[in-house]
N, C-alpha and C positions, 0 to 999 in steps of 0.2 A: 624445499621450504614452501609453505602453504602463503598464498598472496595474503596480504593484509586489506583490509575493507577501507572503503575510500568513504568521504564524505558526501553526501546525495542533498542538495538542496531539497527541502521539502516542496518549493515551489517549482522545482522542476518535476515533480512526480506528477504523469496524467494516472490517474486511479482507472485499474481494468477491473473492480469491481462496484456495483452499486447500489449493496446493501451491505451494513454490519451488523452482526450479531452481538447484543451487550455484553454475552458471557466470555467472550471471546478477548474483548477487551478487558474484561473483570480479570482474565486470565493473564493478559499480559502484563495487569498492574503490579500481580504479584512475584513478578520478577526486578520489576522498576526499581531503583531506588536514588531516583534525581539524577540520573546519567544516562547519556544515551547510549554510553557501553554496557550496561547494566540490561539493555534490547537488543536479541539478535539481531545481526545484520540482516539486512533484505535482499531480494539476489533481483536483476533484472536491465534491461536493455539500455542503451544509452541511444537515444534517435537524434543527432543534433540537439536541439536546449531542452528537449526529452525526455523523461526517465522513465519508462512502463517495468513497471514490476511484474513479475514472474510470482514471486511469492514476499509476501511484506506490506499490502495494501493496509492489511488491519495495526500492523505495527506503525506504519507511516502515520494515518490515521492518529494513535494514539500517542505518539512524539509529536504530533502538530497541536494537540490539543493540550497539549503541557508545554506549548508555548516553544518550544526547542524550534529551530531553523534549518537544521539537516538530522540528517539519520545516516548511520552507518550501513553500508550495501556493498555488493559485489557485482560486478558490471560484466557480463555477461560476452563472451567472445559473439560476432557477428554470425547470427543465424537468421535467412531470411522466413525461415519458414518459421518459426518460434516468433519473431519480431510481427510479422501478417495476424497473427492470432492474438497477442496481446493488442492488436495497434486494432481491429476488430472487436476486443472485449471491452476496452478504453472506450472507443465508437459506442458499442451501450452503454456503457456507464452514461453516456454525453447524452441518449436520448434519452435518460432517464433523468437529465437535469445536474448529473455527476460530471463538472470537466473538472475539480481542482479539491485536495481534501478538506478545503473548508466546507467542500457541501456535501463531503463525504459523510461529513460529523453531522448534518443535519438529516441521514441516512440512517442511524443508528438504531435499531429496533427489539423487543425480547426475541429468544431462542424461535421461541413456539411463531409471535409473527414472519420471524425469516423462515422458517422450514415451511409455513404455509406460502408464502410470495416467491421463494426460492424453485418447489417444486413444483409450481403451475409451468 
């Protein structure tokens, strides 16, 4: 039997990325529909009062800004070498000004500016 997804406060998510692509979220709109089962769950670590996501930042992102309070995730068995590399990606986000997704949403930019800031 496949685990079922747990609820992830949003305010426990540190964002290990820190930039978003609008299109990207344009994309996840078009699954939404007022539920946050209706948004894949997000996979990622649990560190203490911690969540670093593995994959999910642009979904979290986009359930915080609809106002929702958790997102549905899958918490990932303890790996330390997986947990160093998100808990290091999170670290830029933080010098980028990114510790929490409210300022992830203030991140949010076209295709064309993220592939150019992306790939320097």
């Amino acid at each position: 039997m496949a685990p079922k997804p747990v609820k992830i406060p949003l305010n426990s998510i540190c964002p290990t990325e820190y930039l978003l692509p609008q299109d990207k979220l344009d994309e996840i709109a078009t699954h939404y529909d007022g539920t946050i089962e209706s948004i894949e769950p997000i996979v990622g670590y649990q560190v203490g009062p911690h969540f670093y996501p593995d994959n999910g930042n642009k979904r979290s992102c986009f359930v915080y800004m609809k106002s929702h309070e958790y997102i549905l995730g899958y918490r990932q068995p303890f790996d330390p070498d997986e947990i160093s590399d998100l808990i290091k990606s999170a670290q830029k986000a933080q010098r980028h000004n990114v510790h929490t997704l409210a300022d992830l949403t203030s991140k949010i930019v076209s295709r064309q500016e993220y592939d150019t800031i992306i790939d320097k």
